[in-house]
C-alpha positions as CSV (number, residue, x, y, z in Angstrom):
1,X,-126.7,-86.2,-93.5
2,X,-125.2,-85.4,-96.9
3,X,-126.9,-82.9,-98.8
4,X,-128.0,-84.2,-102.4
5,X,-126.3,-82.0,-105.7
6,X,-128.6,-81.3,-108.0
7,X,-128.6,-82.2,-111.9
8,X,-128.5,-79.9,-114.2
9,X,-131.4,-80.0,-116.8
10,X,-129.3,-81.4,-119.5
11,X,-127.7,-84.1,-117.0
12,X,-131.3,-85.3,-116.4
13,X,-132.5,-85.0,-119.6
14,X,-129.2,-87.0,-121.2
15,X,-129.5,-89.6,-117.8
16,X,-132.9,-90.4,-119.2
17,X,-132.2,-90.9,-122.9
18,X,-129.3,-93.5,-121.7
19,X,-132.4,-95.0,-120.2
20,X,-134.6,-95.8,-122.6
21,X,-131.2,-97.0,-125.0
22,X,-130.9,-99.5,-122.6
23,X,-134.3,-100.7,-122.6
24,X,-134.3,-100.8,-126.5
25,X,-131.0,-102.7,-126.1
26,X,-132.7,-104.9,-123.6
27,X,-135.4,-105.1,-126.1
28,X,-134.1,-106.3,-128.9
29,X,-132.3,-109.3,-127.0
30,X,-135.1,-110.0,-125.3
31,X,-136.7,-113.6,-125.4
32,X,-140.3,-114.6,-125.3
33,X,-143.2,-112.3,-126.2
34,X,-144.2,-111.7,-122.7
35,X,-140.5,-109.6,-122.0
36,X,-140.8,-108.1,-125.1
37,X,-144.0,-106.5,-124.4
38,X,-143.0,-105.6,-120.8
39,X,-140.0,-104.1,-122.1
40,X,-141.9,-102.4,-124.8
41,X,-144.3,-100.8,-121.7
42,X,-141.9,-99.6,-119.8
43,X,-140.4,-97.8,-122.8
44,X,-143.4,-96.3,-123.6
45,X,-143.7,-95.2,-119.9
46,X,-140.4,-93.9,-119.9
47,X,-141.1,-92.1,-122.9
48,X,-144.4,-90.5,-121.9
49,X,-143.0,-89.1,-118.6
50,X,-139.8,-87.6,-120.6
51,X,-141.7,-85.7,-123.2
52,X,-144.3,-84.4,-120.3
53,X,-141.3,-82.8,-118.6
54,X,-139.2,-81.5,-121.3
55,X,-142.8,-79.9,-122.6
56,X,-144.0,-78.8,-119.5
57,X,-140.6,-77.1,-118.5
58,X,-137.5,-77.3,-120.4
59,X,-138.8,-76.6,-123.9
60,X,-140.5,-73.7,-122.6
61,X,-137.6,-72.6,-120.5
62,X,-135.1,-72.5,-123.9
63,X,-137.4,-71.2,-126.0
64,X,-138.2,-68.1,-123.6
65,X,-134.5,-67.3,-123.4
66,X,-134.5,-68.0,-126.9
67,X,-134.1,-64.7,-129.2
68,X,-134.0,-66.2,-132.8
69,X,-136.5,-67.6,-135.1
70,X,-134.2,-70.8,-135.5
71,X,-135.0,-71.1,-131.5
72,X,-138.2,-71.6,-132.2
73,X,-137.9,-73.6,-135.5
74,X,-136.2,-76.3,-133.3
75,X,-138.8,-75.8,-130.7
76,X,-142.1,-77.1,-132.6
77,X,-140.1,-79.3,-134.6
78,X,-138.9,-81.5,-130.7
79,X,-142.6,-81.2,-130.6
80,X,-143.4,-82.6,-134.1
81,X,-141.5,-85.2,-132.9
82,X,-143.0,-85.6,-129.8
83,X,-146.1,-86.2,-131.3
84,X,-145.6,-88.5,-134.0
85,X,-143.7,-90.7,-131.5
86,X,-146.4,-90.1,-128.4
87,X,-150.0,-90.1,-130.8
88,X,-149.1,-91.8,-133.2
89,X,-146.7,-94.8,-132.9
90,X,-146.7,-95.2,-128.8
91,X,-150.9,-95.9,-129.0
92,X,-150.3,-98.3,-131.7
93,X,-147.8,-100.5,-130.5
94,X,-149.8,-100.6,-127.1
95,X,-152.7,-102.3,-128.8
96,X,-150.8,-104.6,-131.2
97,X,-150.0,-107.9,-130.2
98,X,-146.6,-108.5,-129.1
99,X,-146.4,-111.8,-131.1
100,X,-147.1,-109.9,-134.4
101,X,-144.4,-108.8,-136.9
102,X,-146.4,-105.8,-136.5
103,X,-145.6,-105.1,-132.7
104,X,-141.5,-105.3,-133.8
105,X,-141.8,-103.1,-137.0
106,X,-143.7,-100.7,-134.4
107,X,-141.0,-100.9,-131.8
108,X,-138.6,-100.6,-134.5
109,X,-139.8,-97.6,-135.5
110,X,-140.5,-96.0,-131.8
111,X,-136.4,-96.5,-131.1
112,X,-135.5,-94.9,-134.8
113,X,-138.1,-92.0,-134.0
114,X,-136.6,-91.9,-130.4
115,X,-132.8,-92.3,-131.5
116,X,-133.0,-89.4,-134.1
117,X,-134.6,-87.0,-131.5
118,X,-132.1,-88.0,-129.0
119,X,-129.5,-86.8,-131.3
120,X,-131.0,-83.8,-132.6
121,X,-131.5,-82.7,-128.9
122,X,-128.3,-83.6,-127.6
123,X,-126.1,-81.8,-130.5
124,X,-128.1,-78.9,-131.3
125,X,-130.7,-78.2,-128.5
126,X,-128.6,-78.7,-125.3
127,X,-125.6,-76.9,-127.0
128,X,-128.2,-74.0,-127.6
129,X,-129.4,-74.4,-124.1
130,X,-125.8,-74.0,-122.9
131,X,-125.6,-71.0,-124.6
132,X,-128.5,-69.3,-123.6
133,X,-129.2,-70.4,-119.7
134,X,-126.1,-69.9,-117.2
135,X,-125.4,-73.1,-114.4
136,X,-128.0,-71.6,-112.0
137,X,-130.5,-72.1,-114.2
138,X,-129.8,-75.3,-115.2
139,X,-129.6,-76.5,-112.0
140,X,-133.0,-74.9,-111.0
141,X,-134.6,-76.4,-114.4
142,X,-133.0,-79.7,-113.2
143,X,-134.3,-79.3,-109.9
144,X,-138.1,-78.6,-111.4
145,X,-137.7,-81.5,-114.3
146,X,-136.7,-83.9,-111.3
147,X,-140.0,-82.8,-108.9
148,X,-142.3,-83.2,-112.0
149,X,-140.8,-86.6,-112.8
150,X,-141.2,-88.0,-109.7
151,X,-144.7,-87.0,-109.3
152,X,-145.8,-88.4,-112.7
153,X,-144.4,-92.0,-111.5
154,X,-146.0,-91.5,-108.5
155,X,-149.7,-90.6,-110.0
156,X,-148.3,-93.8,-111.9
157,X,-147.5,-96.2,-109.1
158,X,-144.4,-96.3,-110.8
159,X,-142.3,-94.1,-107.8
């Protein structure tokens, strides 16, 4: 049986934010209330089991081999944004209905939030995390990211 490579941390990480594009993409050419709400779900699922992960273990991970205050500047700011996309905007457009111009201005603003993170993490926090954490431990942060994934879709029903 062939043995299964690893992803790195950032290969994960970058494999899940091509996700959730394509769902917005998805979204936004979807027809009919009822796909746009499903869609809109299985963002905010996506979503929720992303920022557990990268709080839970990668954030922590860079920000102890981190050795300068602009390590942890970036730090509580992916946070900030954690939370104003995850408290804020993700609870509201769960209980708005999808028919509403409401539900679309909130969706609209989950993928701006979302698309501006992506960015930020991609160009300044993975290069960081390249510089700070050799292959081995990217692979082993991969390794932990992709156990805690798969047992949040599981507790989820979502495996």
């Amino acid at each position: 049986m062939a043995e299964t490579k690893t992803q790195d941390a950032l290969a994960l990480l970058k494999e899940d934010h091509r996700k959730v594009e394509k769902l917005f993409k998805d979204y936004e050419g979807a027809k009919g209330d009822g796909r746009k709400e499903k869609l809109a779900r299985q963002i905010c699922f996506e979503l929720t089991v992303h920022t557990t992960i990268e709080e839970e273990i990668f954030y922590p991970a860079l920000r102890k081999a981190g050795n300068h205050k602009d390590d942890d500047k970036m730090y509580f700011e992916a946070l900030e944004e954690h939370r104003a996309a995850g408290d804020l905007v993700l609870p509201d457009l769960l209980k708005t209905e999808p028919a509403s111009e409401k539900f679309s201005g909130r969706a609209k603003v989950l993928k701006e939030l979302t698309e501006h993170h992506v960015e930020e993490e991609e160009t300044e926090m993975f290069k960081r995390a390249k510089a700070l954490l050799d292959k081995a431990t990217l692979e082993q942060l991969g390794e932990q990211l992709a156990q805690r994934k798969a047992e949040l879709k599981k507790q989820a029903g979502k495996a």
